[in-house]
N, C-alpha and C positions, 0 to 999 in steps of 0.2 A: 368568283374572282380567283386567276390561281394564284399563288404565291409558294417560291420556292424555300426550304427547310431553314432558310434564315432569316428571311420576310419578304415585304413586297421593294418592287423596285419600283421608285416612282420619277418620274421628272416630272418638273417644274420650269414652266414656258416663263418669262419674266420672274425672275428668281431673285434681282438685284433692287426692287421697287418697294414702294412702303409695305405694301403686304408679303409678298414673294420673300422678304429680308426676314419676317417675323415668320413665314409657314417653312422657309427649310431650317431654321431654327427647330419648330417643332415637332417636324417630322423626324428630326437627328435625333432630340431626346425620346420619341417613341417606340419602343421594345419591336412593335409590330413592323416598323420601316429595315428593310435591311442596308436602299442603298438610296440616292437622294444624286440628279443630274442636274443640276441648275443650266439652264441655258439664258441668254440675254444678249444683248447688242455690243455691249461693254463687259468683259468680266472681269469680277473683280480680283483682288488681292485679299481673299479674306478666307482664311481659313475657315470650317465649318465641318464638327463631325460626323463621317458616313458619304458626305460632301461632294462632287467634284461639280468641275464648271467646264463649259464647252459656250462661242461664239454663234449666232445666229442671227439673222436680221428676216423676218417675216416681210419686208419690204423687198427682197432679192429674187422673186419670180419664181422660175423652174430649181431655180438654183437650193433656196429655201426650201421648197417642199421635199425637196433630194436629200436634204442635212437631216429636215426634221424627222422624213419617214428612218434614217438611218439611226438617229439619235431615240427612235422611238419603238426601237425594236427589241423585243423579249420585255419590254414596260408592264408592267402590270397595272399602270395608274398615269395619266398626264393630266397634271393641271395644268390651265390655260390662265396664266396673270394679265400677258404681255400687252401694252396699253400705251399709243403717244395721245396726250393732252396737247401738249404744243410741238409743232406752231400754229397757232389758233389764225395766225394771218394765212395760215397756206394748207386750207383745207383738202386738197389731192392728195398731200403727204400724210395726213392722218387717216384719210382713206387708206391710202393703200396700206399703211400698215396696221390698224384695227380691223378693215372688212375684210378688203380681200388678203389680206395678214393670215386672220382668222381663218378664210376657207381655203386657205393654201395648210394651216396646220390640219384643218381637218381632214381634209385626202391624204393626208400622212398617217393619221389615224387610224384611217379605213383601210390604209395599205399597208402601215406594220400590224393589224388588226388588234391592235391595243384592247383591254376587256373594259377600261372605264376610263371616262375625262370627267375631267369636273374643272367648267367655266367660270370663270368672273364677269359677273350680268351685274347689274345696278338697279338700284332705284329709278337711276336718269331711263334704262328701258320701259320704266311703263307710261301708259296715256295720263294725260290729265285727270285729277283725281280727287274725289274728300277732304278737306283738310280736318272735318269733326268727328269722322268716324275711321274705323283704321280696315283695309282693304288685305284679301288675301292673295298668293299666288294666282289667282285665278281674274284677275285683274289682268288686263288687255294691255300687253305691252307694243305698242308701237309708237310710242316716246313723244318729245315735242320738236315737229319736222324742222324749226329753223334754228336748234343746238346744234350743231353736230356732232358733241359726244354722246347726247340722247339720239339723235337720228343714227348713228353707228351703233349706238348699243341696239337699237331695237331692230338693227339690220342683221344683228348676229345671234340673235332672239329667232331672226327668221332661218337662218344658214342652219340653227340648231332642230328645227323644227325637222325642217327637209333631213339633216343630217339623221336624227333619232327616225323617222320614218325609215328610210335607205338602208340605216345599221340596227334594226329591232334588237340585237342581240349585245349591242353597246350598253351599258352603266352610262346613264348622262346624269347628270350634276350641274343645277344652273344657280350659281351663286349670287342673291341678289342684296346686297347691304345699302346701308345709307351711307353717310360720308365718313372716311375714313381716318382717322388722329393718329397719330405718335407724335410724342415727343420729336424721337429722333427721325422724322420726315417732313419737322416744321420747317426748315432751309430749303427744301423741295418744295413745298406745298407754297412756301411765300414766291417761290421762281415762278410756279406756273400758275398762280393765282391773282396775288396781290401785286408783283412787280418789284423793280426796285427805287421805289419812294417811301415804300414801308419801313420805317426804322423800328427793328427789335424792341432796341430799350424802351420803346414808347408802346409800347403794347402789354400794357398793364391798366388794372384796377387805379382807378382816381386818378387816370391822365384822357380816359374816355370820358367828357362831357354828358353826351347824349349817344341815346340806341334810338334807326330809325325804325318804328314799325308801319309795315307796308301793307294794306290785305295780301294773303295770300303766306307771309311770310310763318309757314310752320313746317320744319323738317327733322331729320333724324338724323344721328352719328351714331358711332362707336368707335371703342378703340379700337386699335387695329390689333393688338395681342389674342382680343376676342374676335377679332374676322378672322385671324389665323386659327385661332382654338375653331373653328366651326368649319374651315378646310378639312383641317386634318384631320376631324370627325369624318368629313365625307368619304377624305382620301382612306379609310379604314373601317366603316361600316358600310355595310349592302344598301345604301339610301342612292332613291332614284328621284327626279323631278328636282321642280324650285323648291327655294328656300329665299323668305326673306330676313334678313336681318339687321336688327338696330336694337341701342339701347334705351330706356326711360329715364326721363323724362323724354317727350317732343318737346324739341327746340322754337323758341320764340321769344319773339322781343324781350315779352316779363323775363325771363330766364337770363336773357343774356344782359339787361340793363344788372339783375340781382348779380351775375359774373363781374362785370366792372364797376359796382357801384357811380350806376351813370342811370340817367332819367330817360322815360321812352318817351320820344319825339312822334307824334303821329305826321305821317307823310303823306299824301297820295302817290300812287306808283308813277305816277307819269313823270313825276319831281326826281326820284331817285334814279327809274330807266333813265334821264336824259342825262344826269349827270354821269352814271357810267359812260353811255354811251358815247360822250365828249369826251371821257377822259380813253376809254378806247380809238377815239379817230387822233387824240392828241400822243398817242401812244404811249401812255403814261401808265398805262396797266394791259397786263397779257391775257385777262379775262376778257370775253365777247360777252357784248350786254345781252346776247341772246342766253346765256347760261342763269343769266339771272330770270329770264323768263320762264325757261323751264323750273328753275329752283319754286318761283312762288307756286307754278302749278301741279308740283310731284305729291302724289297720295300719300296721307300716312300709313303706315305698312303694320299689318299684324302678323307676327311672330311667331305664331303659336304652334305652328308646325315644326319648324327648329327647335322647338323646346322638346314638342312628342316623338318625333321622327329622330332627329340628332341625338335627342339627348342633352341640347344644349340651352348655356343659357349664358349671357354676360357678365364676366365677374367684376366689370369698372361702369359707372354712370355715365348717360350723357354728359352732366356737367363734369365729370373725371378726365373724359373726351376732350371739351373744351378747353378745362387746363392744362391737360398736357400740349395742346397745341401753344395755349398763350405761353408756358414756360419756356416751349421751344424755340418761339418766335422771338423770346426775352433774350433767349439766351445765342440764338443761332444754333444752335444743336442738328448736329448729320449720322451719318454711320459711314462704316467705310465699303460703301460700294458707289461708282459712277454715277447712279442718280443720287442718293438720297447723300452727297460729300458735302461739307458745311458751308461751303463758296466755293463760286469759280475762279475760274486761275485768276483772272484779272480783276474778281471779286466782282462789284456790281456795277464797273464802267461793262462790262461782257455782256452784262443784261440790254443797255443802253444799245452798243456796238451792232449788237445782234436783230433790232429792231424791236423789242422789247414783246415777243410773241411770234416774231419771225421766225425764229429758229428753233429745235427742240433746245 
């Protein structure tokens, strides 16, 4: 890797997003970074030292790959965040800017001959999996076809594949976590997940009645401070290949009934699919009942390579994960960049307005 006599220079492809917000953080306080490019759709207003910010839309064609390869030259390091979740009703628009997004950043790559990327991959990239034994990188990702945040991730799984063949002499970095927490990304995460009929102040311990539990239902988080701490590892030490990462406990029913002081409810899944699914055709929430399909069937992930290889390890718990989302959700809590702001302008008639999943 080279790096010039004051550190490495890196950009950061979605800079403004729950993770991107917490890795140029990190990277500013790192001795080893000398200079930090945020790029994203929206840029913010927020100062950050070492810092600068620069517009880009991965959605823009010839236009895009033109900025990125320019914005991507003399880089010693490009991480790749940038990621739309919604609008889940208008699947071509999340194509085109997560896949072919994606492989319009990477002929940028290849043509400012950048020495190393390091991607943001998912859990939702790999196949159906264990839920009693925990599975390593080497675990077959090509996701669950009728998500299409899993079917995007495990397309760019593939783009990465071709790409590391094509550039032998590239640093590749595939980052694969489970779900992601902040506090301050809970007003985001409630936009493109839950909707707005989700009231804040109602998302606490002793106002949950019952948890349902579903087969199937056991997953992973972490905070997001610790998906950043394990970038910035990557963005700084000579590690090649996957990495998965999450924290312990796995997530399940007992766990999250023990969170709310609420009773587990046994369901069959067909009871709980149907009623998402209604409440998605009634528009009532911007999740696809297909994410919950992929959700019961995602592998539990062993870590163990991030611990040897990185160096790394999580300094906050699943259940630490979990509350910081409820508090944020309690609270409303944002930061100040364009995605992760504490409302929108018009506050939650905008979610309504917008077709509730229609629009990013």
């Amino acid at each position: 890797m080279s790096m010039d006599k004051d550190g490495l220079r890196v950009v950061v492809v979605g800079a403004t997003g729950n993770v991107g917000s917490h890795l140029v953080r990190a990277l500013a306080g790192d001795p080893a970074v000398a200079s930090v490019l945020g790029l994203a759709r929206r840029v913010p207003d927020w100062p950050v030292e070492k810092t600068t910010w620069a517009p880009v839309d991965l959605r823009d064609g010839d236009a895009a790959r033109a900025e990125l390869t320019d914005h991507f030259r003399d880089a010693d390091v490009v991480v790749h965040l940038a990621w739309m979740i919604q609008p889940a009703r208008d699947p071509l628009t999340t194509w085109r800017a997560n896949a072919l997004g994606t492989a319009r950043l990477l002929d940028a790559v290849a043509a400012a001959r950048v020495p190393a990327l390091v991607v943001a991959s998912s859990v939702g990239a790999y196949s159906p999996g264990p839920k009693d034994e925990a599975v390593d990188e080497s675990w077959p990702t090509h996701g669950w076809p009728d998500a299409p945040y899993s079917r995007e991730k495990a397309y760019v799984e593939r783009l990465l594949d071709a790409f590391e063949y094509e550039r032998p002499d590239t640093r590749v970095v595939r980052m694969r976590p489970g779900f992601l927490f902040a506090r301050e990304a809970a007003a985001e995460q409630r936009r493109l997940f839950l909707g707005p009929l989700v009231l804040g102040p109602l998302v606490r311990p002793h106002l949950t009645p019952v948890v349902p539990d579903v087969p199937g239902l056991r997953f992973q988080v972490l905070r997001t401070s610790d998906a950043a701490e394990a970038y910035r590892l990557a963005v700084t030490r000579p590690v090649h290949g996957a990495f998965n990462l999450a924290a312990d406990p796995v997530v399940d029913a007992a766990l999250l009934a023990r969170l709310f002081d609420a009773r587990v409810l046994r369901l069959p899944r067909a009871v709980l699919r149907t009623a998402l699914a209604t409440a998605w055709r009634a528009r009532l929430t911007p999740a696809q009942p297909q994410l919950f399909d992929a959700l019961l069937r995602l592998p539990v992930m062993d870590c163990t390579r991030a611990a040897e290889e990185l160096g790394w390890t999580p300094r906050f718990t699943a259940e630490d994960a979990l509350l910081d989302l409820v508090d944020g959700l309690r609270h409303g809590t944002g930061a100040p960049t364009p995605p992760l702001r504490p409302r929108l302008r018009h506050g939650r008639f905008s979610e309504f307005a917008t077709g509730v999943g229609r629009r990013p």
